[in-house]
N, C-alpha and C positions, 0 to 999 in steps of 0.2 A: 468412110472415116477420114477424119480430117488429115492431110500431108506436109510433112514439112521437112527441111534438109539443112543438116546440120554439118558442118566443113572448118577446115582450118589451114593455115599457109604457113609456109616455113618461105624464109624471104633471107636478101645476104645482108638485109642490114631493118634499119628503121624507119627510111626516109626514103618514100618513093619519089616526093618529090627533086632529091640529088642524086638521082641515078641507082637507087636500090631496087633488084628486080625478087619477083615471085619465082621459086625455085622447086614447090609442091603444092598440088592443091588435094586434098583430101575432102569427100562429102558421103555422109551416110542419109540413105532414108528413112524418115522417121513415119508413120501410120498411127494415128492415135498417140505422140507422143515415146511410139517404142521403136527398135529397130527394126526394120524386116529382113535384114543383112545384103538388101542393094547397096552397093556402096561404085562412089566413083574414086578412082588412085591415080594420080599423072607425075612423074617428075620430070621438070621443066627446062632448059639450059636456057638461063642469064641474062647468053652473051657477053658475058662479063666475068671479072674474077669472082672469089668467092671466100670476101676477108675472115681470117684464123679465129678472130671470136665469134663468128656469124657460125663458122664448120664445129666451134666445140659444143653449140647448142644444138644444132638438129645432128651433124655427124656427114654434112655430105660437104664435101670438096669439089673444086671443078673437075677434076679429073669423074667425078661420081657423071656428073650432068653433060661431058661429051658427048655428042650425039643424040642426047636426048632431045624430043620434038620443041620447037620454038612456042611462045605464049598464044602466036596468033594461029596456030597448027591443031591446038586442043579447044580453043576459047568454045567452037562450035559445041563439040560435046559436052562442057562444063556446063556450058545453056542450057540445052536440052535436057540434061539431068535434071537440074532445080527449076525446071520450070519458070511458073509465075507464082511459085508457094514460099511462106513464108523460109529465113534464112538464120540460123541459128550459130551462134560462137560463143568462145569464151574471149572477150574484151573483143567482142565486134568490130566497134570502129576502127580496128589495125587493118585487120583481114577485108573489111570494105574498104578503107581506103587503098590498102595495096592492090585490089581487084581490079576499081575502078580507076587507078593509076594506067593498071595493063589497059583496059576497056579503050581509057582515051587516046593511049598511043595509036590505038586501032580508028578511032574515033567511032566507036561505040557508046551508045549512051551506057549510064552506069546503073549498078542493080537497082540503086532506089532505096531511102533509108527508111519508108514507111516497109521493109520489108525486113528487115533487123529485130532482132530479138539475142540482145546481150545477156550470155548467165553470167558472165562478171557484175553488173550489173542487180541485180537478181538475186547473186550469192550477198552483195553489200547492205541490201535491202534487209536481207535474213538472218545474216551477222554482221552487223555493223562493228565497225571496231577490230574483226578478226582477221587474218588472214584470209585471203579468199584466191589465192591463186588455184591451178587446175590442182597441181599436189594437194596443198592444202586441203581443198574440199574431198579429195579422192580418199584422204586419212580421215578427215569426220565423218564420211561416210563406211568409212573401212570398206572401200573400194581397192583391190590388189592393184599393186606399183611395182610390182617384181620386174615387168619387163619393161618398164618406161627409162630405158639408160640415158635416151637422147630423145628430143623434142620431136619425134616420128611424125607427121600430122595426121595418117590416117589410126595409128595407134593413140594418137589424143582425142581424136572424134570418136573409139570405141570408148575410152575410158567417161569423154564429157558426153557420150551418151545415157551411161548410168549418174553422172552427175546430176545432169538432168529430169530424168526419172525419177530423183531424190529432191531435188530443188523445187519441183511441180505436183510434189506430194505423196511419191512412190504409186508403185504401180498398185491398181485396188486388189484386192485378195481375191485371189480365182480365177481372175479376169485375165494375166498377164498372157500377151501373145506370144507363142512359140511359132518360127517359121522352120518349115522343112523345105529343104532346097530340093530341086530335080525336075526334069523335065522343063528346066527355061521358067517353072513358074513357080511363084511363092504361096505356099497353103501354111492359111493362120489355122495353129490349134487351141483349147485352152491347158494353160501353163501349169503346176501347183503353187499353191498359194505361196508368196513371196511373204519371207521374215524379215519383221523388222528390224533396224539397222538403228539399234540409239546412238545417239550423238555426246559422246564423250570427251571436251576440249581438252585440251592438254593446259599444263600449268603457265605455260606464256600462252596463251589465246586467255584464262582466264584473266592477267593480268592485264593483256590488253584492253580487253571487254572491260575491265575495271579501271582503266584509263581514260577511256573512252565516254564512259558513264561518268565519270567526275567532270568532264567539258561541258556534260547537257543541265540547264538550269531548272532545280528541281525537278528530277526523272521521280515519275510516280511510282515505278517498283520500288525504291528507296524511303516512303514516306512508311 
C-alpha cells in the first residue's frame, strides 16, 4: 500500500531567512492514508533565543531546548524516516521552507516541492470562504481538542491525521486499519466500521461562506 509521512515544526519565529531556527520536528506514517503509529519526535536547541510569543504558541522556552541535539545531529534520522514518499502538512510551504532553510545551512539539497502535499490547501478547496485553520477543521470534523493547549507538533500531526482522513474522504466502512504494536513490528487488522461525522458550520462560517459567495459572479447554486 501506498506510504506517506505526515509532519509539522514548531520554529521561534516566522522567518528563516532572519535567523529563525526549527525547534521540533514531528512525523507520523501514514499506509494507505491511515496511521500505523510509527511516528518520528525530536526537539531541537536553536542556538539561539526563544522570543515570548514564539514560547506562548507551542509552550517551549530556551531553557526547555538546553541540551537538546543540534539540527544537524537529527537531520540523518529525519531523512531516513520520510524516505522518498510523498510529504504531507498543514500550510506546507512554512514547514518546507523552515526545513530546507536548516537543509541549506548544511548544504543539503532541499526536500523538493513536487513532494508537498498541503491540507491547508485542500481544506480551501472544500471550503472556500471558511475558516480552515488546524482548529477549525478539527470542530467541523468534531475532531476532540481537549488536549491541544499549545501548538505540540507531534500532537498536531495526530490530530491532522484524522483531518486528513476526513479531507480524503474518511476512511471506507470496514476497511479502517487498526495497528497493534509489539514485538518491533506492526500488524494491520480490520477496524469496525467508522461513523460518519456530518459537517455542521457554525453561524460565522455560514456567514462567511455567505460573504464569500456574494464576491463570485453568478455562483450557480444561487440561480
Amino acid at each position: 500500500m501506498k506510504r506517506a509521512v505526515l509532519f509539522d515544526t514548531e520554529t521561534t519565529g516566522f522567518e528563516p531567512l532572519t535567523g529563525d531556527r526549527v525547534i521540533e520536528i514531528a512525523a507520523l506514517e501514514l499506509i494507505g492514508d491511515l496511521p500505523t503509529g510509527r511516528h518520528y519526535h525530536v526537539l531541537i536547541d536553536p542556538e539561539r533565543d526563544v522570543p515570548e510569543e514564539a514560547a506562548r504558541v507551542h509552550g517551549y522556552t530556551r531553557a526547555h531546548l538546553v541540551g537538546k541535539p543540534k539540527f544537524h545531529e537529527v537531520i540523518d534520522g529525519f531523512l531516513a524516516f520520510i524516505g522518498d514518499d510523498p510529504l504531507i502538512a498543514h500550510n506546507a510551504p512554512f514547514d518546507f521552507r523552515f526545513i530546507d532553510a536548516e537543509m541549506d545551512r548544511l548544504r543539503l539539497p532541499p526536500l523538493g516541492a513536487d513532494r508537498m502535499i498541503d491540507t491547508l490547501e485542500m481544506a480551501r478547496l472544500r471550503f472556500p470562504g471558511l475558516p480552515n485553520s488546524l482548529d477549525a477543521l478539527c470542530r467541523r470534523f468534531a475532531i476532540d481538542l481537549s488536549e491541544r493547549t499549545t501548538h505540540n507538533a507531534l500532537l498536531d500531526c495526530r490530530l491532522l491525521a484524522e483531518v486528513y482522513v476526513e479531507l480524503t474522504g474518511g476512511r471506507q466502512r470496514g476497511l479502517a486499519l487498526a495497528v497493534e504494536e509489539g514485538g518491533g513490528a506492526a500488524i494491520y487488522t480490520l477496524d469496525r466500521a467508522r461513523q460518519p461525522r456530518p459537517v455542521v458550520p457554525t453561524e460565522a462560517e455560514l456567514a462567511a461562506h455567505a460573504a464569500f459567495v456574494a464576491q463570485l459572479k453568478d455562483p450557480v447554486w444561487l440561480s
